[in-house]
VOPAGU-2260 file (C-alpha; in pm, 1 decimal, decimal comma):
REM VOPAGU-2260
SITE   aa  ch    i         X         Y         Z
SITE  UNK   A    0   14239,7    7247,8   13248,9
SITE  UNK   A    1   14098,6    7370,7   13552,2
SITE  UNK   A    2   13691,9    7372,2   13563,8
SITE  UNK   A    3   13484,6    7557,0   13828,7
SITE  UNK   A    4   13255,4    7321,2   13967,7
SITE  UNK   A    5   12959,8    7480,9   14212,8
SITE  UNK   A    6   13167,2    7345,6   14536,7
SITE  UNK   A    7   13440,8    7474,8   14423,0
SITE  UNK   A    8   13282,2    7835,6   14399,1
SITE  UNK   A    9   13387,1    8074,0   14673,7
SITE  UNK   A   10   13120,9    8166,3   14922,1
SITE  UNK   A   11   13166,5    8554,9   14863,1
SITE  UNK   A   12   13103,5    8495,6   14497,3
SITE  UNK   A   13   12792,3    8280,3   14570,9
SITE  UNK   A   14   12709,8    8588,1   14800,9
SITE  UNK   A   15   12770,0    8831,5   14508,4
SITE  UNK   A   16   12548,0    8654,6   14332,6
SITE  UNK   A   17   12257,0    8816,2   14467,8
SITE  UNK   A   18   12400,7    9140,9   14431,5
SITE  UNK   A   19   12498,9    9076,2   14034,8
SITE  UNK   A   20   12125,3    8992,6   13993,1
SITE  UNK   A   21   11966,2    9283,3   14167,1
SITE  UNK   A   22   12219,7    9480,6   13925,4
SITE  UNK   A   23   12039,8    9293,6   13590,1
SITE  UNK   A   24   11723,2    9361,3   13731,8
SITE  UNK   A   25   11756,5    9690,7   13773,4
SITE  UNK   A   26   11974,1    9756,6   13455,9
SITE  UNK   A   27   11652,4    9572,2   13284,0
SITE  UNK   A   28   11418,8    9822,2   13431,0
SITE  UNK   A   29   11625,7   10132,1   13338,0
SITE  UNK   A   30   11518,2   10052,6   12943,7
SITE  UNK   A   31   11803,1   10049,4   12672,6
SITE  UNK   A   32   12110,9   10243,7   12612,2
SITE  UNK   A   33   12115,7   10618,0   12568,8
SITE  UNK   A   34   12149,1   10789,8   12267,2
SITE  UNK   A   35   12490,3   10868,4   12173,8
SITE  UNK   A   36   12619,3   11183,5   12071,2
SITE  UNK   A   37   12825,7   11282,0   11768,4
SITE  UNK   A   38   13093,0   11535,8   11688,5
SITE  UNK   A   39   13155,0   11582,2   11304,5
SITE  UNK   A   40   13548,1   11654,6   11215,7
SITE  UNK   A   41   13624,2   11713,4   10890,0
SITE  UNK   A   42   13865,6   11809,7   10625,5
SITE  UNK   A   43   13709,9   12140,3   10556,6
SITE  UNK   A   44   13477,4   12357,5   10766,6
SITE  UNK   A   45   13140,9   12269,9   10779,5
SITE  UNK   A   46   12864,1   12540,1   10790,5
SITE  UNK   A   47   12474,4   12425,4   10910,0
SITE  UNK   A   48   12368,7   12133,4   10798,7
SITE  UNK   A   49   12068,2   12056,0   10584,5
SITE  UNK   A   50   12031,1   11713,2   10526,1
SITE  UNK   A   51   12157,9   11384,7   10688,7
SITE  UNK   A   52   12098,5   11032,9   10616,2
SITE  UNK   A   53   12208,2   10694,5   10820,1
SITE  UNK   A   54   12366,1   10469,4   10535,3
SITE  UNK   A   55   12252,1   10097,5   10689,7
SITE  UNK   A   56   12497,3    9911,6   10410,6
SITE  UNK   A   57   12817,9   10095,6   10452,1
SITE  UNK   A   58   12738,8   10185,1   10884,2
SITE  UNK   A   59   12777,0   10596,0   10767,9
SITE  UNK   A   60   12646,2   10880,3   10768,6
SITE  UNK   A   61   12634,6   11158,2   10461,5
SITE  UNK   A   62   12573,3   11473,0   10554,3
SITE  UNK   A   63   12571,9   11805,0   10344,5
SITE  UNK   A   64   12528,2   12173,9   10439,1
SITE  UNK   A   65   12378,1   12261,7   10127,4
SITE  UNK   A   66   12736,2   12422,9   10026,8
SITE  UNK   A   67   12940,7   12343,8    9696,1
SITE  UNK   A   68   13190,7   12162,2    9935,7
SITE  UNK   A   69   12960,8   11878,3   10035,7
SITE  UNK   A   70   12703,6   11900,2    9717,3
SITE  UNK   A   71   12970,5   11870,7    9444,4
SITE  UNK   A   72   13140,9   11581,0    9713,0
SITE  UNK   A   73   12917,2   11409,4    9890,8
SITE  UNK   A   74   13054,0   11363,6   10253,3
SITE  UNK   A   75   13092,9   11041,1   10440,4
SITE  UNK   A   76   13122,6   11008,4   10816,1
SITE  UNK   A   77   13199,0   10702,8   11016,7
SITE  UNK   A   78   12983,9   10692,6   11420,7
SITE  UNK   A   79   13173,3   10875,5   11585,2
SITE  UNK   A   80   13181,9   11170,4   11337,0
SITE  UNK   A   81   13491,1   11153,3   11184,1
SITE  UNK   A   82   13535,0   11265,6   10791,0
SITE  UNK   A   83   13604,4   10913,4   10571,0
SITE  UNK   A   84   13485,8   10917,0   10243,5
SITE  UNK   A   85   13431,4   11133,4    9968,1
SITE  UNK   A   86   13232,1   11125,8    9647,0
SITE  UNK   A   87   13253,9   11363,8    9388,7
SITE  UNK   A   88   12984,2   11378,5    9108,1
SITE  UNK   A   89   12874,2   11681,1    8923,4
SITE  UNK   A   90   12477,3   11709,2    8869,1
SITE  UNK   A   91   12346,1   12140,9    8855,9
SITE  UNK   A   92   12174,1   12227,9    9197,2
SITE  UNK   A   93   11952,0   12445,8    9256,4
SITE  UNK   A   94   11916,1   12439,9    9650,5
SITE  UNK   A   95   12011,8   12087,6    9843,9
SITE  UNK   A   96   11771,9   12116,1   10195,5
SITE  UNK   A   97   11739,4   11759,0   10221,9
SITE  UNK   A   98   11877,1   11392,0   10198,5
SITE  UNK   A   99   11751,9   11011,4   10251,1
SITE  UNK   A  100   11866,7   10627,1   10272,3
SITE  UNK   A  101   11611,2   10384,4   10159,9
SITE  UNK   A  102   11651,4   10027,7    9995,9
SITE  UNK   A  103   12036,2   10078,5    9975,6
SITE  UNK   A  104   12020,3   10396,3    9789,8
SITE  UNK   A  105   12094,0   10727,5    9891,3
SITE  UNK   A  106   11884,2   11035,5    9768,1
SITE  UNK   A  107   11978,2   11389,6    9738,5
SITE  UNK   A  108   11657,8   11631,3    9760,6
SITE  UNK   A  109   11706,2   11951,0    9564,9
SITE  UNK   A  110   11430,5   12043,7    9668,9
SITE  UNK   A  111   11438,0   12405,8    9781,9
SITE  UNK   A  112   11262,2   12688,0    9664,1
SITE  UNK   A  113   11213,8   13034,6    9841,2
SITE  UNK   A  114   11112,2   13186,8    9559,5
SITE  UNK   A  115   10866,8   12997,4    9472,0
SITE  UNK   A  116   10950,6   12992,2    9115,9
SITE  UNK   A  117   11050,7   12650,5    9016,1
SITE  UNK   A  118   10813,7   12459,1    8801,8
SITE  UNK   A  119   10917,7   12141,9    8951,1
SITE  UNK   A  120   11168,7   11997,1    9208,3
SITE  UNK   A  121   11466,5   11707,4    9136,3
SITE  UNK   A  122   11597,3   11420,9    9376,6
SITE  UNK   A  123   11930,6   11267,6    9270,1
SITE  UNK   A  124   12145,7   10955,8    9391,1
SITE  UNK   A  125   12481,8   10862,4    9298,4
SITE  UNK   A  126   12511,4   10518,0    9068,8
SITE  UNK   A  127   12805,7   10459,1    9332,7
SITE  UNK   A  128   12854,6   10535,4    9641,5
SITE  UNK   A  129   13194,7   10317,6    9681,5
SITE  UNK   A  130   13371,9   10506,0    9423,2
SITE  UNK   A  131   13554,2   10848,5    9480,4
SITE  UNK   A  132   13391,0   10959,0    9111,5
SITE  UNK   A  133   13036,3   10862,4    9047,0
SITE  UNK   A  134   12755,4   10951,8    8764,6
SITE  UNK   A  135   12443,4   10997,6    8897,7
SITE  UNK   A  136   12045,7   10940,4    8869,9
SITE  UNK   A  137   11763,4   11190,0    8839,9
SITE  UNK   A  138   11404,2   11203,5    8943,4
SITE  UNK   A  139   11174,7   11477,8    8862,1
SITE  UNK   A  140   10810,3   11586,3    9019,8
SITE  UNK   A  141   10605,3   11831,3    9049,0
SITE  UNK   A  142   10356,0   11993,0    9264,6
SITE  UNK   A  143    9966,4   11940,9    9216,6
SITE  UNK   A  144    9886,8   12332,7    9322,7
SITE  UNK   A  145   10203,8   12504,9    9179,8
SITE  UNK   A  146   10568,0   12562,0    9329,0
SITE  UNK   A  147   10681,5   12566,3    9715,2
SITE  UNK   A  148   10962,6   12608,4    9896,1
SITE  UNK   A  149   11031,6   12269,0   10065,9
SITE  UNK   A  150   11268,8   12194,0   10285,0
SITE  UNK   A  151   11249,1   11788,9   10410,7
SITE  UNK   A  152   11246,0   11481,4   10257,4
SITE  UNK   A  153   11191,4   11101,3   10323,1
SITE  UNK   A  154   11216,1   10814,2   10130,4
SITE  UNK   A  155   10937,7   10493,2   10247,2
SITE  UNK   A  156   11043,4   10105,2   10207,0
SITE  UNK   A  157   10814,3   10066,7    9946,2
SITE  UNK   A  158   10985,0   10342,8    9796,9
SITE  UNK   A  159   10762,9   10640,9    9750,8
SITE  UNK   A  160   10899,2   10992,4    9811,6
SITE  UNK   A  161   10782,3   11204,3   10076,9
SITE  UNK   A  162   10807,2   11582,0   10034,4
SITE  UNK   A  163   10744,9   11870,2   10295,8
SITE  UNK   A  164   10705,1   12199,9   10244,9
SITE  UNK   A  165   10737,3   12528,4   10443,2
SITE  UNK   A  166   10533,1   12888,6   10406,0
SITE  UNK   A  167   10239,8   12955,3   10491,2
SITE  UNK   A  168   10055,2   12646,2   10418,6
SITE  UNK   A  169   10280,1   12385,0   10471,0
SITE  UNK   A  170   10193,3   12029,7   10366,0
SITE  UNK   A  171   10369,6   11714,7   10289,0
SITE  UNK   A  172   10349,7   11547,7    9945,9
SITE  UNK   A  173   10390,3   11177,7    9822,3
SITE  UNK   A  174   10499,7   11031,6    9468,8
SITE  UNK   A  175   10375,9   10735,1    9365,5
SITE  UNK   A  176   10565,5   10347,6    9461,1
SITE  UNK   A  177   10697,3   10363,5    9095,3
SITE  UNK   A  178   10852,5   10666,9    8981,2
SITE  UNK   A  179   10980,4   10746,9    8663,4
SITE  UNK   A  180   11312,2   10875,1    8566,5
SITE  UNK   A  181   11255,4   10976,9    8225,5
SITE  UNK   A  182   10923,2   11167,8    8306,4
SITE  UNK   A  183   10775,3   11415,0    8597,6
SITE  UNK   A  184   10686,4   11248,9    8856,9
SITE  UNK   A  185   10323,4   11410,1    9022,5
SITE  UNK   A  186   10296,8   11480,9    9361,2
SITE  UNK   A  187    9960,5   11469,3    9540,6
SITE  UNK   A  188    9894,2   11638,0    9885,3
SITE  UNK   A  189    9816,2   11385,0   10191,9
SITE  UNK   A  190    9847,6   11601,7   10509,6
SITE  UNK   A  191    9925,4   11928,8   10673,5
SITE  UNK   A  192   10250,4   11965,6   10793,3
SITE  UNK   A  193   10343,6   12131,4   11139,7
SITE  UNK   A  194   10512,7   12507,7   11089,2
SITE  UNK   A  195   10848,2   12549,8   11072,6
SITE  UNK   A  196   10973,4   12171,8   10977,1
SITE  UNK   A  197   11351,2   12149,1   10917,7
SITE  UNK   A  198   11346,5   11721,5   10835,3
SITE  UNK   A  199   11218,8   11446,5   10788,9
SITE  UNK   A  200   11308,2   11095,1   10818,8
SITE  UNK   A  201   11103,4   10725,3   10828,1
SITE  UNK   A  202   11120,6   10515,0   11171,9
SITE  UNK   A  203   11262,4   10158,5   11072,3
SITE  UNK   A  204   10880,0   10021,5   11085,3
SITE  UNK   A  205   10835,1   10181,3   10809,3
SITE  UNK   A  206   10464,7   10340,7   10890,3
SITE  UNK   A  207   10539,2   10590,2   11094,6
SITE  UNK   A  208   10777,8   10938,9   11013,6
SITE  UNK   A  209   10991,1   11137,8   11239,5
SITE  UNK   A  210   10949,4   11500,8   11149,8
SITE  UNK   A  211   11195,4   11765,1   11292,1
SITE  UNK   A  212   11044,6   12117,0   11347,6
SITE  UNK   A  213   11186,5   12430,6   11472,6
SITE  UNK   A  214   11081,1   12310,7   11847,6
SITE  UNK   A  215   11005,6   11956,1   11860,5
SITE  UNK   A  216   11059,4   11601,3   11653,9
SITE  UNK   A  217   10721,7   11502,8   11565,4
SITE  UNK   A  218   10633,8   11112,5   11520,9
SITE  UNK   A  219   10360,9   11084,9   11307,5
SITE  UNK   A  220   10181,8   10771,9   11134,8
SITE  UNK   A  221   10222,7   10772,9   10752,6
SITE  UNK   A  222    9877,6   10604,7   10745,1
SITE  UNK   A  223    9668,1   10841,3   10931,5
SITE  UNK   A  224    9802,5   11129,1   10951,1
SITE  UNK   A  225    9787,4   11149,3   11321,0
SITE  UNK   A  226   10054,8   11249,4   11574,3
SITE  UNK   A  227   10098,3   10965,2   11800,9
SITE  UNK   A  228   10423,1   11112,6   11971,4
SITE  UNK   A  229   10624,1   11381,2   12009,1
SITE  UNK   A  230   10951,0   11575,4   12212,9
SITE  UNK   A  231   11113,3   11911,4   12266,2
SITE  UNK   A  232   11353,2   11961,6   12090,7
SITE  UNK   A  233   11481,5   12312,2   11982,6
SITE  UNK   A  234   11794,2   12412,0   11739,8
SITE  UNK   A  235   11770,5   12067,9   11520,4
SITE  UNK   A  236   11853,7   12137,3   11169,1
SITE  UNK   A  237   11840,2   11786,2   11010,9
SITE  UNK   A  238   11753,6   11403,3   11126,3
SITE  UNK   A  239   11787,6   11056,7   11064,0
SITE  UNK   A  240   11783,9   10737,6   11237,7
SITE  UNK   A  241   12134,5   10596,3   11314,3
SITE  UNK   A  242   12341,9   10335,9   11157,0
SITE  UNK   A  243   12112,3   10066,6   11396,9
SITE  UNK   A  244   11801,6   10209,9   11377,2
SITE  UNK   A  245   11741,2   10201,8   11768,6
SITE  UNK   A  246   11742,4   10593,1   11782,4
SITE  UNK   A  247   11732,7   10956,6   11642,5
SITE  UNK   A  248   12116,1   11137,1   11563,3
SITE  UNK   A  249   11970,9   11525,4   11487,8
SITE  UNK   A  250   12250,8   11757,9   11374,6
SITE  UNK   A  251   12231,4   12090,5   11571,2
SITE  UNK   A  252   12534,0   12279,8   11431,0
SITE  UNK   A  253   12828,1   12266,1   11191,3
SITE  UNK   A  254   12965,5   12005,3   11419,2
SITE  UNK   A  255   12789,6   11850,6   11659,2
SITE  UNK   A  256   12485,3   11565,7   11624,0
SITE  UNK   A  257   12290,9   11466,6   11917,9
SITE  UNK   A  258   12120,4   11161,9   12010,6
SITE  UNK   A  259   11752,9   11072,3   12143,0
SITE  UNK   A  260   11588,0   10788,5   12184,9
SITE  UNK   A  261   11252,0   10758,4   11976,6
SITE  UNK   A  262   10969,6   10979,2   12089,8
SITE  UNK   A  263   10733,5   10768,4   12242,6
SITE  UNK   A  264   10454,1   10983,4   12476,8
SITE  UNK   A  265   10257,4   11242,3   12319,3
SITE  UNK   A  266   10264,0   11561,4   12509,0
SITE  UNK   A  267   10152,6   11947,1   12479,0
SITE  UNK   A  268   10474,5   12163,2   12358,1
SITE  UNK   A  269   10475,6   12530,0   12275,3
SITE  UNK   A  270   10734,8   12710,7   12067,9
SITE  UNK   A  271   11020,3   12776,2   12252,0
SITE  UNK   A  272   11211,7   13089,2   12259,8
SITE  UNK   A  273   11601,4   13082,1   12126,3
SITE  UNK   A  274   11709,6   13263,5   12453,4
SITE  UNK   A  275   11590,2   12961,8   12653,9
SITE  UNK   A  276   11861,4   12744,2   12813,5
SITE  UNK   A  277   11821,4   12393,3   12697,9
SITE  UNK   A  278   11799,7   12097,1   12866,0
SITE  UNK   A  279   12119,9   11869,4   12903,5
SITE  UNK   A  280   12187,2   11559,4   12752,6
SITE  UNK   A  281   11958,1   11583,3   12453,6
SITE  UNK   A  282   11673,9   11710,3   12397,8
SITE  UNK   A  283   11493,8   12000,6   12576,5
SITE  UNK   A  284   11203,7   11909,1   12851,4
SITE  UNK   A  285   10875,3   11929,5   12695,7
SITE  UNK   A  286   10639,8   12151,1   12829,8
SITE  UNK   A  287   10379,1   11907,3   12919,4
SITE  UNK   A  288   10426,5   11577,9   13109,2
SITE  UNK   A  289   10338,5   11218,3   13056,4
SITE  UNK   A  290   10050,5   11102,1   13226,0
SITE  UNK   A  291   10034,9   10950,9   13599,8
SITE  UNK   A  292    9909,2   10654,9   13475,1
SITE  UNK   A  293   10251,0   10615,9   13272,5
SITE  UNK   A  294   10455,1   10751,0   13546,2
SITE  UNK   A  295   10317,9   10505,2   13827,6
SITE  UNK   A  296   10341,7   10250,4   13539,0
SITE  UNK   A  297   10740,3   10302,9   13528,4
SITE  UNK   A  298   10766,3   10295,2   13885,9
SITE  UNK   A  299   10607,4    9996,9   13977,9
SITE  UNK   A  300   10783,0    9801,7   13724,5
SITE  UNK   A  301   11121,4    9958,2   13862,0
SITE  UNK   A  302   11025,5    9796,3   14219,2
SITE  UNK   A  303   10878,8    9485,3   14073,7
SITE  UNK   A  304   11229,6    9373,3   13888,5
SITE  UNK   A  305   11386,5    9509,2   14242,3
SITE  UNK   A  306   11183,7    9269,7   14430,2
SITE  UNK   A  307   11251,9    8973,1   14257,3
SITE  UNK   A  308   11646,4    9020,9   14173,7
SITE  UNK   A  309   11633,1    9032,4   14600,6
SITE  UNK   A  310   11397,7    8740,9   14627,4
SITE  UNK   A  311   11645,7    8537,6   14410,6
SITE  UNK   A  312   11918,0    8667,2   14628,2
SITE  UNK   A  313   11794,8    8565,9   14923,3
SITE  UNK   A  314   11710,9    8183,1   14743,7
SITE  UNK   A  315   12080,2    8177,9   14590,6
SITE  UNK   A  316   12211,1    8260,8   14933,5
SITE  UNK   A  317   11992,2    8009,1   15128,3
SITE  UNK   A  318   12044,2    7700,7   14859,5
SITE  UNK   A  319   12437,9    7752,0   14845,9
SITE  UNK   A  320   12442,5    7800,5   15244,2
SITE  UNK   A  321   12264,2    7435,2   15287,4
SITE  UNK   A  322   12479,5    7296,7   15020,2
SITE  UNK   A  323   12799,5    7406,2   15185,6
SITE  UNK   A  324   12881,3    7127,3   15474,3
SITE  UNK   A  325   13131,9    7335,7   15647,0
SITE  UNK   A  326   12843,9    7539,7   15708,1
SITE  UNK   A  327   12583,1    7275,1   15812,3
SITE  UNK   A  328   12839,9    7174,7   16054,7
SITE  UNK   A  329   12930,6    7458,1   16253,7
């Protein structure tokens, strides 16, 4: 066995050296990995979808467009998009707008009502989610100030659900920790909601809630109440984390999912039109801008990690040069 010993090592590749860590510096700097993009194939066409939901057991998605098709069998996809499971089950819907993965369970929010006629709203979940055939679980609740049309839900760790509601006094809702599957649940009011909200889905801390509207996603903290960051975003229909929780997948059509990395700047973001082009590679540019102050920030640490990867270039260089006797010599 042949072992490379440091005199042994070719000059160039003491050279490159530098080179390879001005490349980590900088790679370092540039923050993590971007979002990635999904396009859903399946057996049968998909129309708009309505609810989404990262499963973190089985590295999924299920995703339904509110349709018999993927109500009646709930529709698995594997990251990259591609149709691989199926589970049919056979509860009565009313109107599907929403789904959720929490604790190992998935939740199916049927929760819609534009009407406003229901006297309460049902959440389901499949007893198995392995199976091709599965029975299923049932969860109702109602509203403290009679019936709305919702159209997002979310599911916490500690297992309360989170409903929100469209018209023209939108609001989002919470159950209880412990909820009852024999007996309506009650729901009690805890916020305003922005207008037009599409989703909803919990960031993996648990405390804070990504909420999807008709022009933005919308991070808000489930404590407070307060938006503590936000982006553009227009033509989202439905959102969830992905499979490792390091960013947002947000279905924009019957087939395509897009990826953004968390929101993490709060900015000022007006509706946008439908006729406006969007922005490429994810979601639209917001309106406002990020402070100086976090601009500059970003910049000086970019030449900081530049500066030392050279620095420890020019060391590497230096140290192998006076180690190297053919060199000392000539």
């Amino acid at each position: 066995m042949f072992f490379v010993t440091r005199r042994s090592w070719p000059r160039r590749s003491r050279s490159a050296s530098a080179l390879v860590a001005l490349g980590c510096a900088w790679g370092l700097s540039a923050g993590p990995a971007a979002a990635v993009d999904l396009t859903i194939t399946t057996d049968k066409k998909l129309g708009t979808p309505v609810g989404m939901a990262a499963d973190l057991d089985n590295d999924c998605y299920w995703v339904t467009d509110g349709s018999p098709s993927t109500v009646h069998s709930l529709l698995a996809l594997d990251k990259t998009g591609k149709e691989v499971h199926r589970v049919r089950w056979e509860p009565a819907f009313h109107d599907v707008e929403a789904m959720a993965w929490a604790n190992g369970v998935l939740y199916v929010a049927d929760i819609g009502d534009e009407k406003t006629r229901r006297r309460g709203i049902r959440v389901m979940s499949p007893t198995s989610t392995a199976a091709s055939q599965s029975t299923y679980y049932e969860w109702m609740f109602t509203y403290p100030d009679g019936a709305h049309d919702a159209k997002a839900m979310a599911v916490s760790p500690k297992g309360s659900f989170y409903i929100v509601t469209d018209g023209p006094h939108p609001a989002i809702y919470r159950s209880g920790p412990q909820v009852s599957r024999t007996e309506s649940n009650p729901l009690e009011k805890v916020a305003d909601a922005p207008a037009g909200v599409k989703d909803a889905t919990f960031l993996p801390d648990g405390s804070r809630l990504a909420v999807l509207t008709d022009h933005e996603v919308r991070v808000v903290d489930a404590y407070s109440w307060k938006t503590v960051a936000n982006a553009a975003f227009s033509g989202g229909q439905t959102i969830t984390t992905d499979t490792t929780q390091k960013t947002l997948e947000i279905a924009t059509s019957g087939n395509k999912v897009r990826g953004i990395d968390f929101p993490t700047t709060l900015t000022s973001i007006s509706p946008t039109p439908s006729s406006t082009p969007s922005a490429k590679a994810g979601a639209t540019q917001a309106s406002g801008k990020p402070t100086s102050k976090a601009r500059s920030g970003t910049f000086i640490a970019v030449l900081g990690a530049v500066a030392v990867a050279l620095c420890a270039g020019v060391v590497t260089f230096v140290y192998d040069r006076s180690q190297d006797i053919t060199w000392r010599h000539r």
